[in-house]
N, C-alpha and C positions, 0 to 999 in steps of 0.2 A: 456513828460518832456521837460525841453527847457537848455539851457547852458545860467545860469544867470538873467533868464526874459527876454532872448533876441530872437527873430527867429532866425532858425526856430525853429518850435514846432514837436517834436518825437512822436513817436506814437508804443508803443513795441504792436505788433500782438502775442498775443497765442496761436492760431489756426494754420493748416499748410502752410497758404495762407493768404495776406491781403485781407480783405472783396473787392467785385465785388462795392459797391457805395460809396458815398462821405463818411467820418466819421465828425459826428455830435456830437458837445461838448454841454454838457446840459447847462442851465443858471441860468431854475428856479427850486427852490425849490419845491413852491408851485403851484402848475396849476390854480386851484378854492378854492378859500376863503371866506365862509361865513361868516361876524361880524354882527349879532345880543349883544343881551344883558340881563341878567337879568330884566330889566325893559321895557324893547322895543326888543323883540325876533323876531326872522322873522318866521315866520309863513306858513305849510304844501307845504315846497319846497322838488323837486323833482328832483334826479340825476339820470337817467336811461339811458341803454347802450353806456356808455362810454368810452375810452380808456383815464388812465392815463398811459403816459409812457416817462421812459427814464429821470426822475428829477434829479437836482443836490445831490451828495450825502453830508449827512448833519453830520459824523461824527464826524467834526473838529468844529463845532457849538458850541455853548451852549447849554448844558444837565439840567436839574434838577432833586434832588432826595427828591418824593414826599411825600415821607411816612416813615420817620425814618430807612432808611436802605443804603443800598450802593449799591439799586437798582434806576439804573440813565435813565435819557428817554431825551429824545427831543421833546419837547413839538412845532412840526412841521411836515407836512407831503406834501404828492400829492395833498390832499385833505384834506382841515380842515373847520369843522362845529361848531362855537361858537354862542352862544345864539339863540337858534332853538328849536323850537314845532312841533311836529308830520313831522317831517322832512324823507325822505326815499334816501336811496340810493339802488339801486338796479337793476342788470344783467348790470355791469360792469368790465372793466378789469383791473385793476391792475400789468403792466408789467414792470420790473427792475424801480420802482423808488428807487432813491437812498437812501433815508431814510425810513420813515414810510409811508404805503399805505392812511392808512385813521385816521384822529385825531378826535375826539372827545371833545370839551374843552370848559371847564367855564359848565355853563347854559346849557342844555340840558334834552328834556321831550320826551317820545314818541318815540323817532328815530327809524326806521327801519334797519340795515343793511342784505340785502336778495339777494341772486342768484350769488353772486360774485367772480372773481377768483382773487386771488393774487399770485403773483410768481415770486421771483430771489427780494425781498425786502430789501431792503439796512437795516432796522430797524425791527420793528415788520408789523404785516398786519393792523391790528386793535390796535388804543389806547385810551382808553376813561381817561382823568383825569380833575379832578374839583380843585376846587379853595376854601380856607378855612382865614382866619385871625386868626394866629396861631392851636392851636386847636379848634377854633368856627365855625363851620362850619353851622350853624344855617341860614344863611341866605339864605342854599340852591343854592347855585352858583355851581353847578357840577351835571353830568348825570344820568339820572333817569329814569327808564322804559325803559330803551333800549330794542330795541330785534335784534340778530344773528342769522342770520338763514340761512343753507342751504349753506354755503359758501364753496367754496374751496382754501386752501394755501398750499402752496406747497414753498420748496427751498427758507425758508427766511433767516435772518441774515445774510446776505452776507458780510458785514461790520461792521455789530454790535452784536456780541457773547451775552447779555443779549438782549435778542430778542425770539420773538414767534410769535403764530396765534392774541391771543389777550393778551393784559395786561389794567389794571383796578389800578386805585389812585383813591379815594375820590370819589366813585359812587357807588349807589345803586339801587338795583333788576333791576339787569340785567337778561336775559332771555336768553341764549345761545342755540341753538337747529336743529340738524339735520347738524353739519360741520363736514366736513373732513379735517384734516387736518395733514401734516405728513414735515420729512424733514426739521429740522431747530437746530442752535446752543445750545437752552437754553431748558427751561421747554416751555412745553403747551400742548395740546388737543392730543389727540392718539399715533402715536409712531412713531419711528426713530427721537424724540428729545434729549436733552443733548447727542448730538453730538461730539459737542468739548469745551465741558464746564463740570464741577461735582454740587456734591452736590447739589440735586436736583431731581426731579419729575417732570414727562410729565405734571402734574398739582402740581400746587405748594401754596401756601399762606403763609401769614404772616401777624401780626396785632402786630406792637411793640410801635405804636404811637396809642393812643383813641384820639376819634376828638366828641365833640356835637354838636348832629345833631336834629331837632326836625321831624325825622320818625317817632319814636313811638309814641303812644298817651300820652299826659298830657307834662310836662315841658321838656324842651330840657336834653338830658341821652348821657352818653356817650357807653350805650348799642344798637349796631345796628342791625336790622333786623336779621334777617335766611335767611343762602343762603344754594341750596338743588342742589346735585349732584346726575343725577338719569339717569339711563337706560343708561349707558356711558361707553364705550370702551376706556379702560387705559391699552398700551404697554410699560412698563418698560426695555425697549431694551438701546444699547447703554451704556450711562453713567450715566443712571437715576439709583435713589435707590428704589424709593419706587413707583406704581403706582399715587398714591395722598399722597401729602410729605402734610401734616399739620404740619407745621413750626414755629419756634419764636412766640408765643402767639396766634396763631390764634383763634378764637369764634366765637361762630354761625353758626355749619355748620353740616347739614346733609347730608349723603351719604348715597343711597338704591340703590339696584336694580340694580347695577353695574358690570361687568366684568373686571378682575383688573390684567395682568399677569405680571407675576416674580415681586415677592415682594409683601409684607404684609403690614400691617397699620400700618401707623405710625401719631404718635400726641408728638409735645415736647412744655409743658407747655400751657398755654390757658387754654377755657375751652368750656362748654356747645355747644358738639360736639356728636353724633348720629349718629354712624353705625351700619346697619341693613339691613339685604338681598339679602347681596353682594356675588360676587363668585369671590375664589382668587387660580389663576391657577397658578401651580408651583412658590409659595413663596418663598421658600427657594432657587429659581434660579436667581440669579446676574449675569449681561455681567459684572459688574463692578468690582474691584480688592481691592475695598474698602476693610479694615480688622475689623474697626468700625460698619459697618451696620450690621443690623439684618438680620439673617433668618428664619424669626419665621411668624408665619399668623398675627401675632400683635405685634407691639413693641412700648409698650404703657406706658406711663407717666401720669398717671390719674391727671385730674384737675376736679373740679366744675362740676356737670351737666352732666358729661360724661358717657357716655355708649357703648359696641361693642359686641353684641346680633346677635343672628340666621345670622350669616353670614355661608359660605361653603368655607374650604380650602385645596384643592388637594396641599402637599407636595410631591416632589421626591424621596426623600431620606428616607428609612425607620426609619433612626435614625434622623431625625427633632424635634426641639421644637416646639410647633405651637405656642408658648407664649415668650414673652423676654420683658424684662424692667416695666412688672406690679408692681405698687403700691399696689395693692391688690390681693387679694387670684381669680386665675382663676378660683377656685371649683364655686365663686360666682356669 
């Protein structure tokens, strides 16, 4: 800090010692910036073992909130990839940038993200969001086929409390597979998340804005694809309520094949949603202090299309409900 804008310039150390080399004030934001285009994309570029590190932090920025909710982002990072085809980043490092690690935005096909570490992220590690004129999103300006894989994040939000591994506006089939990811403020991917934030799930969604998009076959709908949550380790520790919070409207989503502990299923409002062959270990166990949530193997608010079939749930407590908040008869 300085007295007035004037030198000199302070520097409060944390630690028990000031550091042994120079200290080094960030400048930039952004390190590598890709601008392609929906119409003129840049084409099968490649970022491999690199070090982003040490970017200016982007709190005090401009945010935007992209999808009808009071979930806000900065649409900036270390690293931003706009209008790109089979683009790869991958066995790179991601160390304290101050905002977001890697952007995603507008236009995007194919992209790879593989082998990567991110850690101490001023914002989330991964943010992929697209670009709509109003609710129209027809024109396909936003990322598509993405694939994630094999990443490690570790120690994000350091600055920014709605923060995670990944977060996602206005993209579709995405491919998430084989990340670790642990230690961060908000919701995302396995456990020790919602740390110092609530209401919320290590995995989370919400769908309170419909956009048309022309994914499905025949005229533009504002019904989007199936997204499928499978073979996935969800720790409900911390501040989290529910392993996978299905939230404010959420649609289109199946979940199989998953291990899901402390905490049951939950869905509020939405629809045409698909659980089946999950395993939910000690449901009825909360870190949280919450007096609202369930502790049931399902707390469910049926909508449309919905169904929660051959799943398996170990309770604690002999006196548990394994059911709370159905619209219909469990017998069924």
């Amino acid at each position: 800090f300085s007295e007035g804008g004037r030198e000199p310039l302070y520097v409060m150390v944390t630690g028990p010692a000031p550091p042994a080399g120079p200290v080094v004030a960030a400048g930039l934001e952004t390190l590598v910036s890709v601008a392609g285009s929906l119409s003129d994309p840049v084409r099968d570029l490649s970022l491999r073992g690199l070090t982003f590190a040490h970017t200016a932090s982007s709190f005090l920025g401009d945010y935007t909130a992209p999808n009808g909710g009071d979930y806000s982002l900065r649409p900036a990072a270390a690293a931003v990839l706009q209008g790109v085809e089979r683009a790869t980043v991958a066995d790179c490092f991601f160390r304290s940038p101050g905002g977001n690690g890697l952007l995603l935005l507008g236009y995007a096909r194919g992209v790879r993200v593989e082998g990567n570490e991110f850690t101490r992220t001023g914002d989330s590690a991964i943010v992929s969001l697209g670009r709509s004129e109003e609710e129209d999103a027809t024109a396909g300006d936003f990322p598509e086929g993405t694939t994630i894989a094999f990443n490690l994040a570790h120690e994000l939000g350091v600055w920014g409390k709605q923060a995670g591994f990944y977060y996602q506006a206005l993209t579709a089939q995405t491919h998430l597979v084989g990340n670790i990811a642990f230690n961060g403020p908000r919701g995302n991917l396995l456990f020790n998340f919602v740390r110092e934030t609530g209401d919320h799930g290590p995995f989370n969604s919400w769908d309170r804005q419909p956009y048309f998009t022309s994914l499905r076959p025949g005229p533009p709908s504002v019904y989007g694809l199936p997204s499928l949550l499978e073979r996935n380790l969800f720790v409900a520790n911390y501040n989290a309520i529910y392993p996978i919070d299905y939230d404010d409207g959420s649609a289109d989503y199946e979940d199989r094949g998953n291990v899901l502990v402390y905490g049951g299923y939950k869905t509020f409002l939405g629809d045409h949603k698909q659980s089946h062959g999950n395993l939910y270990l000690y449901a009825d166990v909360k870190w949280n202090t919450l007096s609202w949530t369930s502790r049931a193997c399902a707390d469910y608010h049926r909508g449309a299309g919905e169904a929660w079939f051959n799943n398996t749930c170990l309770l604690a407590a002999p006196g548990s409900s394994p059911y709370a908040g159905f619209g219909c008869d469990p017998a069924d």
